[in-house]
PyMOL commands that place a pseudoatom at each C-alpha (Angstrom):
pseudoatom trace, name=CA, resn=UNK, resi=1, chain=A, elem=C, hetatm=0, pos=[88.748, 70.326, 74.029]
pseudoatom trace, name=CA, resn=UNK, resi=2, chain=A, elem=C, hetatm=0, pos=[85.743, 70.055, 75.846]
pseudoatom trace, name=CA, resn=UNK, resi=3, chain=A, elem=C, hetatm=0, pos=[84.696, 70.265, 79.391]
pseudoatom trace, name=CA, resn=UNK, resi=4, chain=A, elem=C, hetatm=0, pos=[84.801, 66.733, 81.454]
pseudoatom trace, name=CA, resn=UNK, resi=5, chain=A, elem=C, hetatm=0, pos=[83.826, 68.583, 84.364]
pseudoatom trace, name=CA, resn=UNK, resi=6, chain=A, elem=C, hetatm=0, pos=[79.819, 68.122, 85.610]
pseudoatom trace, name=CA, resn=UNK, resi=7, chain=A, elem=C, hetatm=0, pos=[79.839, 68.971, 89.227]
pseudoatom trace, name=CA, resn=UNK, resi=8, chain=A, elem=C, hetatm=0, pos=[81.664, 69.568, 92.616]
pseudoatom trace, name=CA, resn=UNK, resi=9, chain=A, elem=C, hetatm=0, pos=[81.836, 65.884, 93.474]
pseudoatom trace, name=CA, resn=UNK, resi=10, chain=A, elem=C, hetatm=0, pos=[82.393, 64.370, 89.787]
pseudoatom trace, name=CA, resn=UNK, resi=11, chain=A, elem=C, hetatm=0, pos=[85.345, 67.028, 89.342]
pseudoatom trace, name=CA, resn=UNK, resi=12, chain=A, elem=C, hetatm=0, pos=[87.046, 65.890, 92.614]
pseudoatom trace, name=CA, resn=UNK, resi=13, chain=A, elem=C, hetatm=0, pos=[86.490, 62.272, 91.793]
pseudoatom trace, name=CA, resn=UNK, resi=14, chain=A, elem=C, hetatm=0, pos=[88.130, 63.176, 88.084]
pseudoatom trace, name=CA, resn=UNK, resi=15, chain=A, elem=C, hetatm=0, pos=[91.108, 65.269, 89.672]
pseudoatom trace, name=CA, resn=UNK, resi=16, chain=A, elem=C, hetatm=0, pos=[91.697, 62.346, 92.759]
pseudoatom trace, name=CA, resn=UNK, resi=17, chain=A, elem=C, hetatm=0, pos=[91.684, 59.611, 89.718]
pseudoatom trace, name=CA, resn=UNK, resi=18, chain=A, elem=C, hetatm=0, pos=[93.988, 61.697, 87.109]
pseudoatom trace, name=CA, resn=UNK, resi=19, chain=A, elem=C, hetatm=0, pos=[96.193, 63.593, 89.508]
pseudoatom trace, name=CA, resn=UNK, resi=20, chain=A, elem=C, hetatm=0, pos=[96.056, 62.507, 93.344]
pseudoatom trace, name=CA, resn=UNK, resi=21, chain=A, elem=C, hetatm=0, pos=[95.249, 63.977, 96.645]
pseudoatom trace, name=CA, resn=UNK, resi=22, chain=A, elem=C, hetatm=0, pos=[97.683, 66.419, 96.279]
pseudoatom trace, name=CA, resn=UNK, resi=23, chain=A, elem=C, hetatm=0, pos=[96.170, 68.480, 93.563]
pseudoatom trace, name=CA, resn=UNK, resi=24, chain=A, elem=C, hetatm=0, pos=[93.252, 69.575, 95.241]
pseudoatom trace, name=CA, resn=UNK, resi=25, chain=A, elem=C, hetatm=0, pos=[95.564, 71.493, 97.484]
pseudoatom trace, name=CA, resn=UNK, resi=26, chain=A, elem=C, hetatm=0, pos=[97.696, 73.207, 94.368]
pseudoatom trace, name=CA, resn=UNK, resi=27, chain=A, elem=C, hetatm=0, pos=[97.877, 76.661, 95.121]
pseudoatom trace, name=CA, resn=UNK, resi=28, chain=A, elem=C, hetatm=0, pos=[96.962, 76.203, 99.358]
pseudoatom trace, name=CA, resn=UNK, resi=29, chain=A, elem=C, hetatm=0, pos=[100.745, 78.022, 100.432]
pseudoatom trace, name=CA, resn=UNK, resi=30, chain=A, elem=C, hetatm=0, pos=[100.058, 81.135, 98.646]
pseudoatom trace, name=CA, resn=UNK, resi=31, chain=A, elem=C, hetatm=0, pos=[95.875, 81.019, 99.207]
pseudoatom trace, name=CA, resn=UNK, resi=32, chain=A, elem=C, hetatm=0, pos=[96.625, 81.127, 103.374]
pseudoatom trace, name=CA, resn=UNK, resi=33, chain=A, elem=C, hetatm=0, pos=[100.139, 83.611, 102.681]
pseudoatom trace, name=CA, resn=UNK, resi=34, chain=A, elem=C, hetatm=0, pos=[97.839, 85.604, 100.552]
pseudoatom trace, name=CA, resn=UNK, resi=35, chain=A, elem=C, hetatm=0, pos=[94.980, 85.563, 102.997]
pseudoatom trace, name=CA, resn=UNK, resi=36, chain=A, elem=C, hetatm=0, pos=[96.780, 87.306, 106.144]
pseudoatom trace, name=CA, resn=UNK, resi=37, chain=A, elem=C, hetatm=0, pos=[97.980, 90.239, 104.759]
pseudoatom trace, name=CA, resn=UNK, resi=38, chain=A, elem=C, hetatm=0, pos=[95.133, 90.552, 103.265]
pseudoatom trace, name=CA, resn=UNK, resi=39, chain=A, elem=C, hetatm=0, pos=[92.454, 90.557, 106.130]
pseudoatom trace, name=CA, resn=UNK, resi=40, chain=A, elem=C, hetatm=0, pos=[95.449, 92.728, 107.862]
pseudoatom trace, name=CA, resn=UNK, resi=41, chain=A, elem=C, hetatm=0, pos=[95.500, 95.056, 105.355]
pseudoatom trace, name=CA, resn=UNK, resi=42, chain=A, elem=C, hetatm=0, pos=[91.641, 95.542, 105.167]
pseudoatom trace, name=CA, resn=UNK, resi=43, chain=A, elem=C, hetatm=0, pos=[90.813, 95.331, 108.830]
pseudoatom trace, name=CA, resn=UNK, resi=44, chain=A, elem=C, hetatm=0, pos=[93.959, 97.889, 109.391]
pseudoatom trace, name=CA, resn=UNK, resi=45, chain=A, elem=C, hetatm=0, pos=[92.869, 100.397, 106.593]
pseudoatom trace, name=CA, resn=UNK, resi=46, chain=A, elem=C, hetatm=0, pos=[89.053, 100.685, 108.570]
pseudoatom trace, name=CA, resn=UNK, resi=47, chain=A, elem=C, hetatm=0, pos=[90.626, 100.785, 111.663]
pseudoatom trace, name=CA, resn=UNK, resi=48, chain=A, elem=C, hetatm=0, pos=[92.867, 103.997, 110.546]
pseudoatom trace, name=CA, resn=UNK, resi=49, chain=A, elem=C, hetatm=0, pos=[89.822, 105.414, 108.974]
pseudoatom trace, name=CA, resn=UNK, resi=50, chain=A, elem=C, hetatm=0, pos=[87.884, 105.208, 111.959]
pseudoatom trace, name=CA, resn=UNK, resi=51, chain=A, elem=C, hetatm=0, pos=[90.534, 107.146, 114.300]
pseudoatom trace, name=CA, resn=UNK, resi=52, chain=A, elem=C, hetatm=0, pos=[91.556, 109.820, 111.477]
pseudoatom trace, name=CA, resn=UNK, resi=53, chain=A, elem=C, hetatm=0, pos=[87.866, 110.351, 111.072]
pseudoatom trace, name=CA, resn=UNK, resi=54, chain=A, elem=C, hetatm=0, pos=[85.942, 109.762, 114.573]
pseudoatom trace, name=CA, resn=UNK, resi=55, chain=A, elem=C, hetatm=0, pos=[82.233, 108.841, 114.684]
pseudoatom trace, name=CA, resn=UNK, resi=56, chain=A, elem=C, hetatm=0, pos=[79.674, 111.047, 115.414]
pseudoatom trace, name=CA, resn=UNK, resi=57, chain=A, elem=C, hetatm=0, pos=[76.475, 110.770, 117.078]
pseudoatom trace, name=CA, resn=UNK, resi=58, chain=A, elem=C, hetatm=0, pos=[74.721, 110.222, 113.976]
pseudoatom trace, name=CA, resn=UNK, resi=59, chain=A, elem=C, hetatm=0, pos=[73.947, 106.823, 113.427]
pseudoatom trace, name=CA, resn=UNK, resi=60, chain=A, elem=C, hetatm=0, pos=[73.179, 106.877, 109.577]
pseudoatom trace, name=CA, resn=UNK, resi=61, chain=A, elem=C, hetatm=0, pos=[76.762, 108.115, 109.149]
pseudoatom trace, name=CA, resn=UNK, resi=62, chain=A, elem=C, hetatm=0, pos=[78.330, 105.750, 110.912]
pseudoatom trace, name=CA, resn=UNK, resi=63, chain=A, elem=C, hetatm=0, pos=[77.202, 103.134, 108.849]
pseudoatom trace, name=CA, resn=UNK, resi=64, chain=A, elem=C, hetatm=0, pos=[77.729, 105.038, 105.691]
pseudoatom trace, name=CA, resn=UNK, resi=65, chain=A, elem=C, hetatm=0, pos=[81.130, 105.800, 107.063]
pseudoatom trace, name=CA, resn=UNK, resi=66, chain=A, elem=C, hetatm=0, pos=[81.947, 101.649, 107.823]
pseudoatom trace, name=CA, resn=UNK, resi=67, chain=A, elem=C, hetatm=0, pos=[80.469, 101.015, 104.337]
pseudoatom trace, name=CA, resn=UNK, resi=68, chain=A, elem=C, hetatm=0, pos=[83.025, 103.389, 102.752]
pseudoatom trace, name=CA, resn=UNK, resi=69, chain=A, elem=C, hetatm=0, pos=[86.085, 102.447, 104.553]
pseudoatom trace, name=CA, resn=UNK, resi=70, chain=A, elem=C, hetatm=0, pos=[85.199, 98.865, 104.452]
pseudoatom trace, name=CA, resn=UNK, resi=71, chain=A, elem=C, hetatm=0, pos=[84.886, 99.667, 100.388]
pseudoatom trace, name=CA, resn=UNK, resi=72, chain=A, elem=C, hetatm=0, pos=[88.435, 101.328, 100.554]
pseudoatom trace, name=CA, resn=UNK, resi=73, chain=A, elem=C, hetatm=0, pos=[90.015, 98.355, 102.777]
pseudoatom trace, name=CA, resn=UNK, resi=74, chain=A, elem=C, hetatm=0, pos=[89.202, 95.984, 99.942]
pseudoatom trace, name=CA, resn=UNK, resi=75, chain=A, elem=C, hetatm=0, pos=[90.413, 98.018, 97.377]
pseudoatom trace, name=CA, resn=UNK, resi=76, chain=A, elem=C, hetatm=0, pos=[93.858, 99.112, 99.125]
pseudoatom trace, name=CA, resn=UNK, resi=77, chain=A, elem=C, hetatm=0, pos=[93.872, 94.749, 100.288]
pseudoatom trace, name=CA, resn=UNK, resi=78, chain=A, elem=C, hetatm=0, pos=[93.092, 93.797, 96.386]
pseudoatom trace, name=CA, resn=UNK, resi=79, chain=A, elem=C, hetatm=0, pos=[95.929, 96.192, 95.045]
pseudoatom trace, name=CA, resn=UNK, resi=80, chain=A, elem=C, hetatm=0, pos=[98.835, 95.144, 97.551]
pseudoatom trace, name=CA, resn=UNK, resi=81, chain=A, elem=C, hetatm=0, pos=[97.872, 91.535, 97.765]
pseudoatom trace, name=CA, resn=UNK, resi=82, chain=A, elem=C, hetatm=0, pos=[97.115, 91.114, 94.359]
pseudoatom trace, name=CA, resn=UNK, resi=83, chain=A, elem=C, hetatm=0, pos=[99.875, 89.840, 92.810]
pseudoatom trace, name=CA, resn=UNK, resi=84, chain=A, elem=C, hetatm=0, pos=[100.250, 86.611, 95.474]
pseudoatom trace, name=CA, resn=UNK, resi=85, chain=A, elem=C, hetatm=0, pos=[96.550, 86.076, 93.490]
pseudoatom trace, name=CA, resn=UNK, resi=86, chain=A, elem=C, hetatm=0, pos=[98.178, 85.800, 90.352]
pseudoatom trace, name=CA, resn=UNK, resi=87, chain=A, elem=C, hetatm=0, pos=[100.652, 83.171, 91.057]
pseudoatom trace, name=CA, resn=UNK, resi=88, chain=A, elem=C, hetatm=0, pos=[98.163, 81.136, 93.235]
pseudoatom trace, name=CA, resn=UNK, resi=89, chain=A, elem=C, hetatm=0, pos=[95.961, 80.764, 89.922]
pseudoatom trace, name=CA, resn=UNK, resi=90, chain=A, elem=C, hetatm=0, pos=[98.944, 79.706, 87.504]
pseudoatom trace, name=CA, resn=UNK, resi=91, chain=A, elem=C, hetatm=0, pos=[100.136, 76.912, 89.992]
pseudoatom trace, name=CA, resn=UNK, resi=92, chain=A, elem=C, hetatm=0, pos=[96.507, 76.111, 90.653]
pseudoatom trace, name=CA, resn=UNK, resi=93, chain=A, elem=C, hetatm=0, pos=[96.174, 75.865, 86.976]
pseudoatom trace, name=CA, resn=UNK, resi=94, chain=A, elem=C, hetatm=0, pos=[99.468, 74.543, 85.837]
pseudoatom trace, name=CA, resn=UNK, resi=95, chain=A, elem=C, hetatm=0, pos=[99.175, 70.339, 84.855]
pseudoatom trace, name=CA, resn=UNK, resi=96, chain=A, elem=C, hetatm=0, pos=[95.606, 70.235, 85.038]
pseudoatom trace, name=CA, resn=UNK, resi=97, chain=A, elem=C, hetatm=0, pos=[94.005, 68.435, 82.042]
pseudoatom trace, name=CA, resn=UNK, resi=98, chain=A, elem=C, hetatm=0, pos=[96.315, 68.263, 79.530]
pseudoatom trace, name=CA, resn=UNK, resi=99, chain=A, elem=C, hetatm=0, pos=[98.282, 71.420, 80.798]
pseudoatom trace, name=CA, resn=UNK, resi=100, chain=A, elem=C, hetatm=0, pos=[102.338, 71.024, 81.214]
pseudoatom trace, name=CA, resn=UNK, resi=101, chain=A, elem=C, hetatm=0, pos=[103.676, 71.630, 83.961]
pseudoatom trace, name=CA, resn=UNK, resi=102, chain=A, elem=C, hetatm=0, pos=[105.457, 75.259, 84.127]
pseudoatom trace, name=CA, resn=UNK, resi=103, chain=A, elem=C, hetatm=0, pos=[106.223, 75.974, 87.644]
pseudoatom trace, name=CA, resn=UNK, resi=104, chain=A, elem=C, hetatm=0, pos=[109.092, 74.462, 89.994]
pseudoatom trace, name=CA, resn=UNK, resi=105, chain=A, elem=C, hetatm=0, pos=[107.035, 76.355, 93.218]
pseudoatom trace, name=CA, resn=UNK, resi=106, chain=A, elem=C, hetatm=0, pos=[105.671, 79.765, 93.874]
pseudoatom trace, name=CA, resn=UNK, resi=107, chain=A, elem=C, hetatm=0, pos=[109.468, 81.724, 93.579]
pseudoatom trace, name=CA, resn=UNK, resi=108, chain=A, elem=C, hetatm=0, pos=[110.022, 79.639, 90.016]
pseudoatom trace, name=CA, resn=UNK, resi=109, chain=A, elem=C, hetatm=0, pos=[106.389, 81.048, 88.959]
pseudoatom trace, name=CA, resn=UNK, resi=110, chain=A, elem=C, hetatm=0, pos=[107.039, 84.452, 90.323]
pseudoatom trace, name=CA, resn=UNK, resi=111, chain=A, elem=C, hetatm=0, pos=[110.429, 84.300, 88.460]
pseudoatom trace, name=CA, resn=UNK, resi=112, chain=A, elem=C, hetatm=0, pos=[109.087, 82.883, 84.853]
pseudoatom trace, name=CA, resn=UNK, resi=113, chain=A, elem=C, hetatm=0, pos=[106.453, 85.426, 85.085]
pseudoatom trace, name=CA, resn=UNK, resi=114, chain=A, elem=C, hetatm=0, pos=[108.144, 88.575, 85.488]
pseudoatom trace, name=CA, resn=UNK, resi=115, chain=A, elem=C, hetatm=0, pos=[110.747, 87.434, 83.474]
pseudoatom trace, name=CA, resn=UNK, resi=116, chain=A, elem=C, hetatm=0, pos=[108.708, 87.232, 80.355]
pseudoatom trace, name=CA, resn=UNK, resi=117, chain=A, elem=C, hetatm=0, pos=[105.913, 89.589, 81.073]
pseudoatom trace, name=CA, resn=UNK, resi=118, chain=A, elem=C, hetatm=0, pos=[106.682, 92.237, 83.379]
pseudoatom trace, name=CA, resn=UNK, resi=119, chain=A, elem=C, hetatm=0, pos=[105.286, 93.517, 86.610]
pseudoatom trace, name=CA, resn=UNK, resi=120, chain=A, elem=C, hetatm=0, pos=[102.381, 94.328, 84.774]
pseudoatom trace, name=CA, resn=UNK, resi=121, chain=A, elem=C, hetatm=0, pos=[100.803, 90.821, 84.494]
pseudoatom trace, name=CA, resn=UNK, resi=122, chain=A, elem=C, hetatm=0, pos=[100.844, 90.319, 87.810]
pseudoatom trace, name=CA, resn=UNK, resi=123, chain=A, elem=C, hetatm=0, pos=[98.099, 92.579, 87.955]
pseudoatom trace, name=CA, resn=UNK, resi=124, chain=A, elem=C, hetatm=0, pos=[96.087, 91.315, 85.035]
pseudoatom trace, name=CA, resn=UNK, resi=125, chain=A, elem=C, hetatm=0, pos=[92.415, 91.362, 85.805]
pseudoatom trace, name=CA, resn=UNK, resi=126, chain=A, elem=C, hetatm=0, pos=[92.757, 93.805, 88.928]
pseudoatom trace, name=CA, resn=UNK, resi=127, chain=A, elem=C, hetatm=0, pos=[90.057, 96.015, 88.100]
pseudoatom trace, name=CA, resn=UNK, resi=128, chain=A, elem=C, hetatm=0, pos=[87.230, 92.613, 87.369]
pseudoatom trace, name=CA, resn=UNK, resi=129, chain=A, elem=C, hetatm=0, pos=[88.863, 92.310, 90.878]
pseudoatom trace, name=CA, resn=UNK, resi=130, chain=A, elem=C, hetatm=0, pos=[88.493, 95.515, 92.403]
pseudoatom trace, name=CA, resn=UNK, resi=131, chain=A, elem=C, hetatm=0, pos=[84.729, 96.231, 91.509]
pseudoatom trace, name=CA, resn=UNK, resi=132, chain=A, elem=C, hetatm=0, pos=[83.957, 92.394, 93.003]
pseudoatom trace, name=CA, resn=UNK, resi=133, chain=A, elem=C, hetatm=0, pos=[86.378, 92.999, 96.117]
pseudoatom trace, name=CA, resn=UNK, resi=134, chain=A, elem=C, hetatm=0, pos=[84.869, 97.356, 96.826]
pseudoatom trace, name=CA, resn=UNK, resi=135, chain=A, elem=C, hetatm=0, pos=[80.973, 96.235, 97.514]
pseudoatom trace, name=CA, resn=UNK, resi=136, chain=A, elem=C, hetatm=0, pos=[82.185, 93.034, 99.341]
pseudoatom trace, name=CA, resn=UNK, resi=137, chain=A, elem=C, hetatm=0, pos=[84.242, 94.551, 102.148]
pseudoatom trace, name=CA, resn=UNK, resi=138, chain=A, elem=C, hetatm=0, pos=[82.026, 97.652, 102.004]
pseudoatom trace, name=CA, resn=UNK, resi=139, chain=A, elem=C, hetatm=0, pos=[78.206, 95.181, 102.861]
pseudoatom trace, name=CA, resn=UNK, resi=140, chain=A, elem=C, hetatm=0, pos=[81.091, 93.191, 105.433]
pseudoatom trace, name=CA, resn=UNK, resi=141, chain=A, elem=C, hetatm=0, pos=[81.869, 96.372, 107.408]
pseudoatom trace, name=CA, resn=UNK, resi=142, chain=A, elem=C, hetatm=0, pos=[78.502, 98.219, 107.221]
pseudoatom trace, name=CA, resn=UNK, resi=143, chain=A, elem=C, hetatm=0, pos=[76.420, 94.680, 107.930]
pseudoatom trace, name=CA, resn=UNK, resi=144, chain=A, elem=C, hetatm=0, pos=[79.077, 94.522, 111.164]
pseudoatom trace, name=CA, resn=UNK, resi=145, chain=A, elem=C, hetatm=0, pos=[78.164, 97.694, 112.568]
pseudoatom trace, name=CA, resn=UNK, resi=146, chain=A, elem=C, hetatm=0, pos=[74.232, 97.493, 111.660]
pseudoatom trace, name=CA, resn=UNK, resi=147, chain=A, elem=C, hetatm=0, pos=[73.882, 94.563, 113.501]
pseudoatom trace, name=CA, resn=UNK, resi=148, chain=A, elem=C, hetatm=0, pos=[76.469, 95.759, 116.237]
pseudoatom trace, name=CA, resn=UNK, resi=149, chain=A, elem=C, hetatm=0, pos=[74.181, 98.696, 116.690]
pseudoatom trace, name=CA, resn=UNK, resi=150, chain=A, elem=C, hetatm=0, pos=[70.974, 97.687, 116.193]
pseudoatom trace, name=CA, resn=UNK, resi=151, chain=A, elem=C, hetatm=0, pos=[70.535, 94.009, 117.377]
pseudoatom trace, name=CA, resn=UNK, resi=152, chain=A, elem=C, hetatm=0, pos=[73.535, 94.196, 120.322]
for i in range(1, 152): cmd.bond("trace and resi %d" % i, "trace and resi %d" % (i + 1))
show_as sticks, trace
zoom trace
């Protein structure tokens, strides 16, 4: 089966026809539930960092320092938070073009899937996810203090 999709605007137009207004927020519970702990876990991990291992007067380490435990926030976020991922994509995915649909909610997904897989599936494509997620957090925490430092 081929793609229908050309674009942003013809692919909402094409889910709004085929589906409704609902289905372009599939997945929104577990995207904002996912998206708390996460920023929690990532801002808390740099904030530890930072008072276990105190700044010095050096400014080039200070960035290299927010660059590493921005890089470790991510990763620690990405590995805890992961799983919440997981089921957001299957009930994202679940009924769209020509898919059936699976899922009764997020607990019926979560259920289903560990069920017949495991724990271990909830964590399929972590590591795809981990070397995106490391640089990311790393360039958000280094680029804070750069400009924090040098432009403020």
């Amino acid at each position: 089966m081929g793609s229908d999709y050309k674009g942003t605007f013809q692919t909402i137009s094409l889910t709004l026809r085929e589906e409704g207004l609902l289905a372009l927020y599939k997945g929104v519970t577990p995207t904002v539930l996912g998206a708390l702990p996460y920023e929690g876990i990532k801002f808390g991990t740099v904030g530890l960092m930072r008072k276990i291992f105190p700044n010095s007067d050096d400014s080039s380490s200070v960035l290299l320092k927010n660059l590493l435990f921005g890089g470790m926030g991510g990763i620690l976020a990405a590995v805890i938070t992961y799983p919440n991922d997981t089921v957001r994509r299957m009930l994202q995915l679940q009924g769209s073009r020509g898919t059936i649909q699976q899922y009764k909610g997020y607990w019926d997904c979560v259920r289903q899937v560990y069920t017949e897989f495991g724990i271990i599936r909830f964590y399929r494509g972590l590591t795809i996810n981990i070397i995106r997620m490391a640089p990311n957090t790393a360039v958000q925490f280094g680029s804070y203090e750069f400009l924090k430092r040098y432009l403020l």
